[in-house]
BATI-396139 format. One record per residue (C-alpha): residue number from 0; residue in one letter; x, y, z. Coordinates in pm, 1 decimal. Example, Ala and Ser with C-alpha at 12.3 -4.5 7.8 and 13.67 -1.06 7.14 Angstrom:
// residues 2
num / residu / px / py / pz
0 / a / 1230.0 / -450.0 / 780.0 .
1 / s / 1367.0 / -106.0 / 714.0 .
//
This chain:
// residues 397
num / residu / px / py / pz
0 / x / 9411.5 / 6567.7 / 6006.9 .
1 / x / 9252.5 / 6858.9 / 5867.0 .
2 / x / 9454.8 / 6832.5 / 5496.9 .
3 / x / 9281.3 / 6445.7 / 5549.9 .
4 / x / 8939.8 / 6509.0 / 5564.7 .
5 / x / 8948.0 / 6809.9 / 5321.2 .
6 / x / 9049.3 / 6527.5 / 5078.9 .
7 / x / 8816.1 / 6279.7 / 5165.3 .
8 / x / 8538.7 / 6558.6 / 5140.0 .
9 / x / 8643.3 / 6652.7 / 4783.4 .
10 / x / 8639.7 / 6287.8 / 4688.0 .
11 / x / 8314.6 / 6223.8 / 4833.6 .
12 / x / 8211.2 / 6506.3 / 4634.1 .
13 / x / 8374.3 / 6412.6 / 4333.5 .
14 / x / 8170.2 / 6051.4 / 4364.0 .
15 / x / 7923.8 / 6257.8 / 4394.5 .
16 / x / 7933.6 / 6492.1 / 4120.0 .
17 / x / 8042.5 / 6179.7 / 3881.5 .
18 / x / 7697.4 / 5995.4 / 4007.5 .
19 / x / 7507.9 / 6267.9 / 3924.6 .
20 / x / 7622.8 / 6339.1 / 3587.1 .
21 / x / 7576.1 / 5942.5 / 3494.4 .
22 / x / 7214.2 / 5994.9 / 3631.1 .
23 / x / 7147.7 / 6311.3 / 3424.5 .
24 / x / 7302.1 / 6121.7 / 3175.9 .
25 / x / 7081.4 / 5815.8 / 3183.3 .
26 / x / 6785.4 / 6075.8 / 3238.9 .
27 / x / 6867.5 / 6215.1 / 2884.5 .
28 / x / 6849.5 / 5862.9 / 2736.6 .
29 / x / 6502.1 / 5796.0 / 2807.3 .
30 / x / 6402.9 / 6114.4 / 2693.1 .
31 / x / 6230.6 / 6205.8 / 2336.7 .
32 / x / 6491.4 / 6464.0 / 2207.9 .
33 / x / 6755.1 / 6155.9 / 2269.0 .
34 / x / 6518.8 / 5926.1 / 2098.0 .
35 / x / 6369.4 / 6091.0 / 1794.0 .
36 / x / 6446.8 / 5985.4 / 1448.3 .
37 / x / 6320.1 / 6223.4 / 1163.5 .
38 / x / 6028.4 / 5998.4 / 1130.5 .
39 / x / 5879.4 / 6067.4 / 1436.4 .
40 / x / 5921.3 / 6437.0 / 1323.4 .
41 / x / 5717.3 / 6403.7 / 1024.5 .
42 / x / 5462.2 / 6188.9 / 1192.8 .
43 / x / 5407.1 / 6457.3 / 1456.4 .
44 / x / 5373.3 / 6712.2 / 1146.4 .
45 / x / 5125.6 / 6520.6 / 1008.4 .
46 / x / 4924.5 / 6468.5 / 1331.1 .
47 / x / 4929.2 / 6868.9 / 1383.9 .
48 / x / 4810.2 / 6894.6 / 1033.8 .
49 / x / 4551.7 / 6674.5 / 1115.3 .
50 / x / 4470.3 / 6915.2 / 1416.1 .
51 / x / 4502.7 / 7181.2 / 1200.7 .
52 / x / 4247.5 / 7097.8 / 908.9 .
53 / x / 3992.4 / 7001.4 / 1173.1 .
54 / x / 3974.7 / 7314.5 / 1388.1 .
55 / x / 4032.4 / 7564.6 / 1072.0 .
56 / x / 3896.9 / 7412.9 / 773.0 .
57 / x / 3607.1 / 7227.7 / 1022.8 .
58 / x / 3716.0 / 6906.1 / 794.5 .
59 / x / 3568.0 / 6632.7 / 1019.0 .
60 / x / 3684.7 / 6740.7 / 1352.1 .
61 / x / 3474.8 / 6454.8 / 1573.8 .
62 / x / 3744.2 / 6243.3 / 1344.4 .
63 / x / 4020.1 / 6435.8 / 1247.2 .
64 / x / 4106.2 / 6567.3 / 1637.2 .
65 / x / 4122.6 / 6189.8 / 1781.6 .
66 / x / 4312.5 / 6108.1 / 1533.3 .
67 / x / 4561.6 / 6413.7 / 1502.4 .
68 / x / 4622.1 / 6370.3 / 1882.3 .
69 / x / 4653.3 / 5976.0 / 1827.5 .
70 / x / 4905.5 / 6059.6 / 1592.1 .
71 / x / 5095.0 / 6277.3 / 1834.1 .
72 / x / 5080.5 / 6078.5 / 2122.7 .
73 / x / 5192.1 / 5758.7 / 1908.9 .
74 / x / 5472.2 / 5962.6 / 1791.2 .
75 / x / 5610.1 / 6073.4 / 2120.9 .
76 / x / 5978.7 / 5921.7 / 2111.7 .
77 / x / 6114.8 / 5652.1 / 2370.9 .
78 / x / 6384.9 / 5435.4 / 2485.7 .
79 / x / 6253.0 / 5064.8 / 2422.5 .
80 / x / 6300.1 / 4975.6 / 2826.8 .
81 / x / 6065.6 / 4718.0 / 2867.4 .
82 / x / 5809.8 / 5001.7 / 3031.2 .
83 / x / 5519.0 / 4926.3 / 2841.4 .
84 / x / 5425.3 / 5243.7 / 2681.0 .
85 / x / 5368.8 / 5226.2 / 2292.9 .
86 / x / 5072.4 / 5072.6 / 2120.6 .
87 / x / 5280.1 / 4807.6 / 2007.6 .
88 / x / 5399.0 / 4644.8 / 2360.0 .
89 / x / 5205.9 / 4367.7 / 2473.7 .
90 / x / 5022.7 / 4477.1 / 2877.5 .
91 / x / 5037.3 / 4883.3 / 2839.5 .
92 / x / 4720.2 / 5051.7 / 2870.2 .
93 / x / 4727.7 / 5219.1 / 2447.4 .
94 / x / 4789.1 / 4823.1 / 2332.2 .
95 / x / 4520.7 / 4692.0 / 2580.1 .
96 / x / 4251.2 / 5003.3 / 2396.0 .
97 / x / 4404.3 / 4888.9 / 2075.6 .
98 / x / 4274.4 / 4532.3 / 2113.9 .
99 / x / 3910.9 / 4709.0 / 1999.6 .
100 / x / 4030.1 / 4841.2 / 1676.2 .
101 / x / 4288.3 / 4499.5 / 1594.5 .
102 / x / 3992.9 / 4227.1 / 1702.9 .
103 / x / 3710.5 / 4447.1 / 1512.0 .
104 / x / 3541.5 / 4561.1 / 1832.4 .
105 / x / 3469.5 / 4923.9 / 1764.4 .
106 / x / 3353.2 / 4943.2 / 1389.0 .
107 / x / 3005.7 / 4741.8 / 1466.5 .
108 / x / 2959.7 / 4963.3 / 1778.6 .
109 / x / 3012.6 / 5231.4 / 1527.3 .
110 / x / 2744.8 / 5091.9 / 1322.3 .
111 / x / 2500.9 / 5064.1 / 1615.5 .
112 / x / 2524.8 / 5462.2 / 1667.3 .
113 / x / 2501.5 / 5495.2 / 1309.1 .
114 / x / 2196.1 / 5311.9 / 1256.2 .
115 / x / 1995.3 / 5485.3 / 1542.1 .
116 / x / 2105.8 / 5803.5 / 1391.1 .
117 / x / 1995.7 / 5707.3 / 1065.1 .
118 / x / 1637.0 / 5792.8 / 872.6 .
119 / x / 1664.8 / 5581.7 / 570.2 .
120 / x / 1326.9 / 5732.9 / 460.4 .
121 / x / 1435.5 / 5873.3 / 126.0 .
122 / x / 1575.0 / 5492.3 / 36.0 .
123 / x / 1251.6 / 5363.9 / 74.5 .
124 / x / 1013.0 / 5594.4 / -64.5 .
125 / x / 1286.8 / 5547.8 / -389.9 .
126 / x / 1419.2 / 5231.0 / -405.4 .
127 / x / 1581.7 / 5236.6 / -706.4 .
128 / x / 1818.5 / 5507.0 / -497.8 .
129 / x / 1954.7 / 5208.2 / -376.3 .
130 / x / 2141.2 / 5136.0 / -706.5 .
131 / x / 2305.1 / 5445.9 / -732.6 .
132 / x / 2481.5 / 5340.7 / -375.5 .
133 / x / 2553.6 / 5029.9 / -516.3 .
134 / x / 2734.6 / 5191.4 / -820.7 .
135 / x / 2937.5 / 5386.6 / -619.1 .
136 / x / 3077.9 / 5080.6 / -480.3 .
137 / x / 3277.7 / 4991.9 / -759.8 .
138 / x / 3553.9 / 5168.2 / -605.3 .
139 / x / 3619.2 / 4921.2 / -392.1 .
140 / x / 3659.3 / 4672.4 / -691.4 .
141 / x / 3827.6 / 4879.8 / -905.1 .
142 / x / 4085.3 / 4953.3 / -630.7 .
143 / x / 4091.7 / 4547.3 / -572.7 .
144 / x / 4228.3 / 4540.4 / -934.3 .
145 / x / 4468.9 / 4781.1 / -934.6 .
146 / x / 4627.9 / 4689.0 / -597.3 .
147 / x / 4690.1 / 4360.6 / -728.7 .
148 / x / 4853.6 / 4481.7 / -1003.3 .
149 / x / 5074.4 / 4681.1 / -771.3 .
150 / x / 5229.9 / 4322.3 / -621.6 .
151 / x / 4991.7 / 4339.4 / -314.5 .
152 / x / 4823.0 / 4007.9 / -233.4 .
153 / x / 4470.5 / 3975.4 / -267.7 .
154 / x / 4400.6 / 3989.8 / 92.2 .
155 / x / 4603.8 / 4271.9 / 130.6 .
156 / x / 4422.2 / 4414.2 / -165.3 .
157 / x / 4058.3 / 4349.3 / -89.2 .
158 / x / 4168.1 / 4590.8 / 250.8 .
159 / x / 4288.5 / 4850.5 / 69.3 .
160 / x / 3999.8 / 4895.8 / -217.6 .
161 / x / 3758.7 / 4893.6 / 121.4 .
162 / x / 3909.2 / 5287.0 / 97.8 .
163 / x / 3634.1 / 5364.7 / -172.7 .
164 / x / 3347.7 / 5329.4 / 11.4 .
165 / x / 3451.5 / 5629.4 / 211.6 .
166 / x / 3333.4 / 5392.5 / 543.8 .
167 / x / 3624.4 / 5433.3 / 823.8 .
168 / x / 3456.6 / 5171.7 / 1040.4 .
169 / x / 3449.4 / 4923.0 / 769.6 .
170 / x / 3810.4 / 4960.6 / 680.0 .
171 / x / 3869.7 / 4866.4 / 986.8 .
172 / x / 3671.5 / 4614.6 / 1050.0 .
173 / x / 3816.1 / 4438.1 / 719.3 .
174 / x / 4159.6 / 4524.3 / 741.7 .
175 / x / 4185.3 / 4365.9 / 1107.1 .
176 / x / 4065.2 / 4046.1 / 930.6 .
177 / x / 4261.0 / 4109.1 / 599.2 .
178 / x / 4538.4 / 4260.3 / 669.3 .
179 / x / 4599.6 / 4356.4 / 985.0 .
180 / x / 4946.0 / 4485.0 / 949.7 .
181 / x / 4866.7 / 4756.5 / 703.6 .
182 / x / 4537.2 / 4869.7 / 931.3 .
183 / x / 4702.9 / 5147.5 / 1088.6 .
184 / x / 4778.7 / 5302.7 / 701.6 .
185 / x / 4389.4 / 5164.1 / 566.2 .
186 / x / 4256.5 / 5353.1 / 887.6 .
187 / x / 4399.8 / 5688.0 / 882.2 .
188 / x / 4364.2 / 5661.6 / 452.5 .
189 / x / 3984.1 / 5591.3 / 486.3 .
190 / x / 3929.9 / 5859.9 / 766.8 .
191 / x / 4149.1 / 6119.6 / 625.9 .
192 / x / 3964.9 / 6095.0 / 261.0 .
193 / x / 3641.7 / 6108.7 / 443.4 .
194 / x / 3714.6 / 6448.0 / 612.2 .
195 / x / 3845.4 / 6570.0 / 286.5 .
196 / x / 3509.6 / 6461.9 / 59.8 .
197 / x / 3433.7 / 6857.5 / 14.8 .
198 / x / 3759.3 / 6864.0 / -207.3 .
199 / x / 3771.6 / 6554.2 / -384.2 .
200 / x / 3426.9 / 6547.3 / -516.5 .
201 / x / 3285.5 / 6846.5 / -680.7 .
202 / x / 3531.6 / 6878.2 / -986.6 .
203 / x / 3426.6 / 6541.6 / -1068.4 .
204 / x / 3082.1 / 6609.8 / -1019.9 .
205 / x / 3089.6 / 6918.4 / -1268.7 .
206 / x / 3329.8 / 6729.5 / -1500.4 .
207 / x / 3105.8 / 6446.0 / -1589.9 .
208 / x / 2769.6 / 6647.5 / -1567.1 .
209 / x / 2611.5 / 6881.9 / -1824.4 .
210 / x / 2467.7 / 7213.4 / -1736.5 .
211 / x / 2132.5 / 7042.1 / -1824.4 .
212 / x / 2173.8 / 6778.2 / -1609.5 .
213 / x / 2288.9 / 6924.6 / -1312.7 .
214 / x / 1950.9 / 7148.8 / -1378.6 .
215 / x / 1708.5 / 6802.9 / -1295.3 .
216 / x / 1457.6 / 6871.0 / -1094.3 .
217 / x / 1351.4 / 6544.5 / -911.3 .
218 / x / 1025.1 / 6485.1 / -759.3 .
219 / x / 906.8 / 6487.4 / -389.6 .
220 / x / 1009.4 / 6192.9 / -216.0 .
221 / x / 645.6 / 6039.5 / -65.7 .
222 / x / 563.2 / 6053.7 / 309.0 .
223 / x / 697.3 / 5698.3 / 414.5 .
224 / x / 501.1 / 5534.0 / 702.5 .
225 / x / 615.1 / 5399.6 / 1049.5 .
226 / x / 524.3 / 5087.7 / 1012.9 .
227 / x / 751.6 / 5059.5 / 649.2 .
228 / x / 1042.6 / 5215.2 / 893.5 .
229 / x / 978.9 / 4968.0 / 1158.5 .
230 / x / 1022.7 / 4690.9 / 886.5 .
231 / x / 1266.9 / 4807.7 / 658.9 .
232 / x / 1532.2 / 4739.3 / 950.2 .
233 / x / 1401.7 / 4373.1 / 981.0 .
234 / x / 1360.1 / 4309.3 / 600.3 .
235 / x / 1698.9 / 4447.6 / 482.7 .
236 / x / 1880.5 / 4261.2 / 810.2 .
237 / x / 1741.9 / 3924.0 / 656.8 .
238 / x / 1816.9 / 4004.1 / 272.6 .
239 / x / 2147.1 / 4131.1 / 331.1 .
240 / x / 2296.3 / 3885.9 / 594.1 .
241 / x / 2114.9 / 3591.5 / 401.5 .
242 / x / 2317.3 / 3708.1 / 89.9 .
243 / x / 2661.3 / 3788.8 / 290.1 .
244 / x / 2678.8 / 3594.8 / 633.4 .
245 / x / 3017.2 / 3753.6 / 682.6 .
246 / x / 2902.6 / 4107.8 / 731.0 .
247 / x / 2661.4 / 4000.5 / 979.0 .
248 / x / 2864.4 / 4217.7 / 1266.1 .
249 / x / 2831.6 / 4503.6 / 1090.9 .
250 / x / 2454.8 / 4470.0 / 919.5 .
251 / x / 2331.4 / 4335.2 / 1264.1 .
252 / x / 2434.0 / 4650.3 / 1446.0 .
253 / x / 2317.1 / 4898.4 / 1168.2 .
254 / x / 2000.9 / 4753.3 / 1153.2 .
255 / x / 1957.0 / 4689.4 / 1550.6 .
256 / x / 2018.6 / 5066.0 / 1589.4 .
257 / x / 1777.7 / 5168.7 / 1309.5 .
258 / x / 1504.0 / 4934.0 / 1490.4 .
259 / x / 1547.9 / 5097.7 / 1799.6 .
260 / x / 1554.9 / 5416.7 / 1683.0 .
261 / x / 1230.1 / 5365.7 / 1461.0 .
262 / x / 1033.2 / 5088.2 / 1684.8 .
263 / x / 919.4 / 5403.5 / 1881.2 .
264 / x / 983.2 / 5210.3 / 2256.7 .
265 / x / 1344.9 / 5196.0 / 2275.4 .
266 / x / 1383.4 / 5546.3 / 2260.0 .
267 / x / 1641.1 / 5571.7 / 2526.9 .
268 / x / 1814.5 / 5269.5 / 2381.5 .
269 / x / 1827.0 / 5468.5 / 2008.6 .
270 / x / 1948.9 / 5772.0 / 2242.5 .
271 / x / 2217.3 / 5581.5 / 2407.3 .
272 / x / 2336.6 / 5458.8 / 2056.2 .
273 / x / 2354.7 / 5730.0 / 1890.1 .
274 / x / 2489.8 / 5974.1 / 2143.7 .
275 / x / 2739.4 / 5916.0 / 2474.1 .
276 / x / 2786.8 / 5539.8 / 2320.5 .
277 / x / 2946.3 / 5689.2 / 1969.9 .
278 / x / 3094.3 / 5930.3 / 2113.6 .
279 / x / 3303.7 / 5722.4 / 2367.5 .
280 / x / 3383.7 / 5465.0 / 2077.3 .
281 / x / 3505.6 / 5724.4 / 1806.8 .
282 / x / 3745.9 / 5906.4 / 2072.1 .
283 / x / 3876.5 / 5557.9 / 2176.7 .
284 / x / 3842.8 / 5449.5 / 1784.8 .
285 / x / 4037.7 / 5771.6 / 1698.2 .
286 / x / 4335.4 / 5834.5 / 1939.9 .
287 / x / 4410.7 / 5436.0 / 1922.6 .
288 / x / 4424.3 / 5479.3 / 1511.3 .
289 / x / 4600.2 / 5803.4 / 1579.3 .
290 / x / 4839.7 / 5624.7 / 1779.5 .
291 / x / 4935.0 / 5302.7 / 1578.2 .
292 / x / 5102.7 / 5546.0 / 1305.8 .
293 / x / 5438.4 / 5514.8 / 1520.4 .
294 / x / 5697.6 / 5594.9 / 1278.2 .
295 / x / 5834.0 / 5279.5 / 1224.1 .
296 / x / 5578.2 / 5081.8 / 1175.3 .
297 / x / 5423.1 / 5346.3 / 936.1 .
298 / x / 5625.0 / 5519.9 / 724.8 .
299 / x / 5683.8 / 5238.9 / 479.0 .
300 / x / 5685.3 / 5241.4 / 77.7 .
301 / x / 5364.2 / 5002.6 / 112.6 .
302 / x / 5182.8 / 5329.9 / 311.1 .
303 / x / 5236.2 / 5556.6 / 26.2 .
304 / x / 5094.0 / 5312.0 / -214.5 .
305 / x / 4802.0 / 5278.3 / 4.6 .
306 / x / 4721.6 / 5652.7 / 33.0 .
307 / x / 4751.0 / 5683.3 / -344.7 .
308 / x / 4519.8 / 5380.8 / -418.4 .
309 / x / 4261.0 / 5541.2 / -178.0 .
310 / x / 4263.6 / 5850.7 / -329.6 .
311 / x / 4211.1 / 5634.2 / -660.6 .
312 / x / 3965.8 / 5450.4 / -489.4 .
313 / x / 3747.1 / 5743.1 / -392.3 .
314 / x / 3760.3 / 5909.7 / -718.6 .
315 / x / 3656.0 / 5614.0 / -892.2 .
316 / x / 3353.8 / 5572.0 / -642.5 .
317 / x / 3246.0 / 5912.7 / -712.7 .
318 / x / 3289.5 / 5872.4 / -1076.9 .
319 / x / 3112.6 / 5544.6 / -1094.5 .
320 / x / 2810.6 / 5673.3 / -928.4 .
321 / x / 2783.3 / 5987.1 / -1111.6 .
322 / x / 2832.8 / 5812.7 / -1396.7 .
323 / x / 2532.6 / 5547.5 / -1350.6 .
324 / x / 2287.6 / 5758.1 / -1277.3 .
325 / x / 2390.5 / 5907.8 / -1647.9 .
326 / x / 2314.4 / 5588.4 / -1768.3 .
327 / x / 1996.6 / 5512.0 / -1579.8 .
328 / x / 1884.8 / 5841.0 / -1711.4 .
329 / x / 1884.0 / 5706.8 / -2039.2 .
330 / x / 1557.8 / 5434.1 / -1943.2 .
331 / x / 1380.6 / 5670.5 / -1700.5 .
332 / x / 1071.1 / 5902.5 / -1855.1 .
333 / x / 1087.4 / 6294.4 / -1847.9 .
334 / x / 995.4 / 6370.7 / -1492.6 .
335 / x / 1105.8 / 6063.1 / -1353.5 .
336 / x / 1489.8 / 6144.2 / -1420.6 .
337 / x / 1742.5 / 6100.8 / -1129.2 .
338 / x / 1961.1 / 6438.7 / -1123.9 .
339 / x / 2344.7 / 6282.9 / -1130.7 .
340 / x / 2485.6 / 6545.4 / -884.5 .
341 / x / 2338.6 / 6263.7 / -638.6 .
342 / x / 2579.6 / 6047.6 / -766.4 .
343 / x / 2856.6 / 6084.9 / -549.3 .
344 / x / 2645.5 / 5997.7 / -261.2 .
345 / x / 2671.3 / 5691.1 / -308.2 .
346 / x / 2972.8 / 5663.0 / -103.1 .
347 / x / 2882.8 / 5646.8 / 258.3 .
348 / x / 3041.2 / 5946.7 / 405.1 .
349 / x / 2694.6 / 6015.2 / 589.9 .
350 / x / 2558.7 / 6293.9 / 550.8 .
351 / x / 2898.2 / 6471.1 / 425.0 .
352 / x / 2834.3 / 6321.6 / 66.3 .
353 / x / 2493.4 / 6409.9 / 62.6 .
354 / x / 2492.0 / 6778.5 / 167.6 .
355 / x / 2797.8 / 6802.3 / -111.2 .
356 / x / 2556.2 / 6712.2 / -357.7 .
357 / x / 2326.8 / 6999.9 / -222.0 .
358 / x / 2564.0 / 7270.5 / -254.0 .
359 / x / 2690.7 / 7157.4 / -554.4 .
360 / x / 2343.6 / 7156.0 / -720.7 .
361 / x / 2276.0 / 7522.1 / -560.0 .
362 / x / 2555.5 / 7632.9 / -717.5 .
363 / x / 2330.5 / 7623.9 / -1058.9 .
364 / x / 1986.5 / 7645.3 / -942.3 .
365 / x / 1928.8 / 7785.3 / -606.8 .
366 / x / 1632.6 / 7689.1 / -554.0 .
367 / x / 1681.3 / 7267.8 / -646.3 .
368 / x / 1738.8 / 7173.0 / -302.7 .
369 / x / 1889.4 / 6776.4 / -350.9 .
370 / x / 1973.7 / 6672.5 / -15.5 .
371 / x / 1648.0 / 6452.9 / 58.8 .
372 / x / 1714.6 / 6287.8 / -241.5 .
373 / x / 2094.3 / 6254.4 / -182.5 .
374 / x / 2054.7 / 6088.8 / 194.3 .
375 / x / 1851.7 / 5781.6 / -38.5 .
376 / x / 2186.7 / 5650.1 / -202.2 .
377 / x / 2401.2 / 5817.6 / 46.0 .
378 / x / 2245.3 / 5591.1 / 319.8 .
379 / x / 2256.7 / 5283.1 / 65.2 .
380 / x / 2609.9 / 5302.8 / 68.6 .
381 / x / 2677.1 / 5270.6 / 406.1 .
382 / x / 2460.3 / 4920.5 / 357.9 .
383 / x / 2678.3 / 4877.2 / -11.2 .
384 / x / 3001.8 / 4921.9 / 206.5 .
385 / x / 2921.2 / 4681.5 / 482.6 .
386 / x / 2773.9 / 4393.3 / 193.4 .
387 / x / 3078.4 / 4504.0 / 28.5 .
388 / x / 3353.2 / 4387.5 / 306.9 .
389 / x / 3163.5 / 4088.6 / 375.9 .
390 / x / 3213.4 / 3956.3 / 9.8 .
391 / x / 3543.4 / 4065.8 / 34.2 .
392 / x / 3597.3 / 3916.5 / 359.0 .
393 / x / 3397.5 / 3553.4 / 234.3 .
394 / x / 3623.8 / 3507.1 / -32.7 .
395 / x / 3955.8 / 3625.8 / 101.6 .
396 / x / 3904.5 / 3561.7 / 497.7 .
//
């Protein structure tokens, strides 16, 4: 009897034993260490770098951060089980917060903050400023070539060259129209040569400038008046949407935030804009980005062809702005002269372009101080950008 239930017990605890070890077993499987590829590894190396650059190098952190942790959160490895957790799978809560970068919901709210943050004073006490922005904007064409030399289709391509204007929102805003299968690459291209603008620009500011030239002493931008900053916002939403319909989401919100901010009676409207409303949209904005790098849907050949064309991109959008105001130089009278450090402002990496051109200029005369005159065409580009996309997006959409 005894001998009986001695067995019975050891058994029983066999069964058990052998239960437990298939439910460690099946524990293990959903796990990340089971599940990661070397892809993921490199992904989450790349979102710590990300991390990394914004906390010690102060590279964009209000970007870089959302991002880096997007990154590491879209990179965390799991057993495809039907439990709705990456970005990817229709119902979980990362694809539902997704839906505002794939349908284009975030980049106009973007531009609402930015345009009630925005004093476009120094473009309209110079106007001619605004050309220099426009200049700059050749990137994006230039880059439109070359990708289509590169096999990429020309929807595909008008996406990428959006790169050059150094405009996150916009590159997404046109690749989730364009292409939205290579947004997740455009997005975290655009944002991470944004954060690094204090590299990529100077030694192509000194390599195309003289020592005379960087020495330009421009004059005092004039007092501009309320009532020209109360219309500017009206005027330039009616000349730009009138000449490209299709950037009306983005145009309408820059310029709706600029009114508020300038009409003088929506203050707490302007305030709302420009502060908690931003702020909530660039850390959803970010960690969804951040997040739609998963490994396999990122690491491609066409990614790495994307990052180099936006680095090409951005250097040609510095070059080309530096490079016209050299030209427009060459019809302006002595005293009137535009110095070409402001060049690279053109690209709208506001105010980051701008206060480049500032140091840079120190640099040779410390007491030239260009940053008024830099916000003129650095604020013109975010307006170049947005015009930009929407005549990409008219004739490809």
């Amino acid at each position: 009897m005894l001998t009986s239930i001695l067995l019975q017990a050891g058994v029983a605890q066999e069964s058990f034993l052998q239960f437990l070890a298939q439910n460690i077993q099946v524990f293990l499987s959903y796990t990340g260490f089971a599940n990661a590829t070397p892809g993921h590894i490199i992904m989450l190396l790349v979102g710590l770098l990300f991390i990394f650059l914004a906390i010690k190098f102060e590279f964009e952190p209000m970007l870089l951060i959302p991002i880096g942790f997007g990154i590491l959160i879209g990179n965390i490895p799991f057993k495809d089980a039907g439990l709705q957790l990456g970005i990817y799978e229709e119902g979980s809560v990362l694809n539902i917060l997704y839906q505002g970068v794939k349908q284009g919901w975030y980049p106009p709210l973007i531009f609402l903050g930015i345009g009630a943050m925005t004093d476009f004073s120094a473009l309209i006490s110079n106007p001619k400023l605004m050309l220099v922005g426009a200049a700059a904007q050749f990137g994006i064409f230039g880059a439109y070539i070359i990708a289509l030399q590169m096999g990429f289709d020309p929807s595909q391509a008008g996406a990428i060259g959006i790169i050059g204007g150094a405009d996150g929102p916009t590159a997404i805003f046109l690749s989730s129209k364009l292409a939205p299968n290579l947004m997740g690459a455009i997005a975290v291209s655009a944002y991470s040569y944004m954060a690094l603008v204090p590299i990529i620009q100077p030694p192509f500011m000194r390599l195309l400038t003289t020592h005379k030239e960087r020495l330009i002493r421009m004059r005092p931008p004039r007092v501009v008046s309320q009532t020209e900053k109360i219309i500017f916002p009206v005027v330039g939403l009616l000349l730009t949407a009138f000449l490209v319909p299709s950037g009306l989401p983005l145009l309408g919100m820059l310029f709706f935030g600029n009114l508020c901010k300038e009409s003088g009676v929506t203050r707490r409207l302007a305030e709302t804009a420009r502060g908690p409303l931003i702020d909530v949209i660039t850390m959803l904005l970010g960690i969804t980005v951040g997040a739609s790098t998963q490994a396999t849907q990122f690491l491609t050949l066409n990614s790495i062809k994307i990052f180099g064309l936006g680095a090409l991109s951005f250097v040609i959008a510095t070059c080309a702005g530096v490079l016209f105001v050299k030209f427009f130089n060459l019809f302006l009278k002595e005293g009137n002269k535009i110095n070409p450090l402001i060049g690279n402002a053109g690209v709208s990496a506001v105010p980051d372009a701008a206060r480049i051109s500032q140091n840079v200029g120190l640099e040779y005369d410390p007491s030239n101080y260009l940053l008024m005159h830099a916000m003129g065409p650095n604020v013109a580009g975010v307006i170049g950008s947005a015009v930009a996309a929407g005549i990409l997006l008219g004739f490809l959409g």
